[in-house]
Wavefront OBJ file of the C-alpha trace (Angstrom):
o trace
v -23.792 -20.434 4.385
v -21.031 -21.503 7.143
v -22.102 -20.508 10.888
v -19.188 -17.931 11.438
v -20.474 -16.104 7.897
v -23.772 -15.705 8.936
v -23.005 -14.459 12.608
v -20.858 -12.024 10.482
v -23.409 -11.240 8.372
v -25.500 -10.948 11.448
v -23.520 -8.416 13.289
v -22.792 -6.351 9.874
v -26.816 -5.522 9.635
v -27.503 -5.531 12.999
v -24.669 -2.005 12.209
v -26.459 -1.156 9.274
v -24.264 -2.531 6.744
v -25.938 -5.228 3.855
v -23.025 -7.215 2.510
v -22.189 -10.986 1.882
v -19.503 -12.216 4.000
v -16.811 -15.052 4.063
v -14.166 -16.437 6.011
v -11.241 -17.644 4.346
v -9.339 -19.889 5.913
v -6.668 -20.861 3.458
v -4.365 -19.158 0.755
v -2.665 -15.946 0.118
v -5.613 -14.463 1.766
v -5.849 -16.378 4.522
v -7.084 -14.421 7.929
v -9.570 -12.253 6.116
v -13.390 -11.692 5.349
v -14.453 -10.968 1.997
v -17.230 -8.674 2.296
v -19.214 -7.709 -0.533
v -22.444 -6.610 -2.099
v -23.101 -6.560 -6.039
v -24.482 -3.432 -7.694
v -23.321 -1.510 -4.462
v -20.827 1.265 -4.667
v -17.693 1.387 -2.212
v -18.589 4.644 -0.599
v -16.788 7.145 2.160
v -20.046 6.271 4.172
v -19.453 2.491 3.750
v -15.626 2.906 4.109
v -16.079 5.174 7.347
v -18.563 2.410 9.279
v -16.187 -0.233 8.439
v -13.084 1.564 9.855
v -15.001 2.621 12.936
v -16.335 -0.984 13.642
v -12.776 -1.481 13.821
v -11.851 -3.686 10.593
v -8.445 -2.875 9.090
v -7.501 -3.951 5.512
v -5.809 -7.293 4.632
v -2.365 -5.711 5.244
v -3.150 -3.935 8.466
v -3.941 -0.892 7.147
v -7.457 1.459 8.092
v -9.373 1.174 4.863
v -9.261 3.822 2.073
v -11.299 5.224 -0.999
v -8.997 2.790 -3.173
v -10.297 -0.442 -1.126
v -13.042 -1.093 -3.123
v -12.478 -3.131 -5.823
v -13.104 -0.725 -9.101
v -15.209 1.665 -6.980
v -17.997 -1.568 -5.927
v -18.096 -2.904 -2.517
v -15.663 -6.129 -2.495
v -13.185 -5.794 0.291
v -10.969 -8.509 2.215
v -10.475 -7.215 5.061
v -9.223 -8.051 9.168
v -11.446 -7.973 12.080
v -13.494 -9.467 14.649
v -12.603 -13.004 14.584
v -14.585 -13.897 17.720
v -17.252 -14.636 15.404
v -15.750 -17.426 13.893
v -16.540 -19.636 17.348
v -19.967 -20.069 18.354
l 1 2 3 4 5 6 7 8 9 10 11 12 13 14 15 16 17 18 19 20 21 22 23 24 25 26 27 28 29 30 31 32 33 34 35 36 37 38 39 40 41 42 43 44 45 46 47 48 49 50 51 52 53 54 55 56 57 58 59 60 61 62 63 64 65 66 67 68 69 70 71 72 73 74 75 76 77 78 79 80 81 82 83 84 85 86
């Protein structure tokens, strides 16, 4: 795993959130984190702890019940990008 996914990673559990993250750096997506977990739900909890750590959605937006991807935590989302430098 790259260096700036794990610090991610890193600061999501040390706020009590287990997820997978990524950086991307190129294409249509380029500027977000892809934050997921398999087999977990996208929740109002989940949602709610994102929003308040102060990631937005990939257009800008605070994140919403419809963020999830079918109702499962996968999200691309905006945020904290001091954790891409060591």
């Amino acid at each position: 795993m790259r260096p700036e996914n794990k610090r991610m990673q890193k600061f999501l559990e040390d706020h009590g959130i287990k997820a997978t993250p990524k950086y991307l750096a190129t294409g249509s997506t380029k500027g977000c984190w892809r934050l997921y977990d398999y087999g977990q739900k996208w929740t109002e909890e989940l949602m709610n702890a994102l929003n308040e750590l102060g990631f937005v959605s990939f257009d800008g937006k605070p994140l919403n019940k419809y963020s999830g991807n079918g109702g499962m935590f996968q999200v691309f989302v905006r945020g904290h990008n001091e954790l891409l430098k060591d």
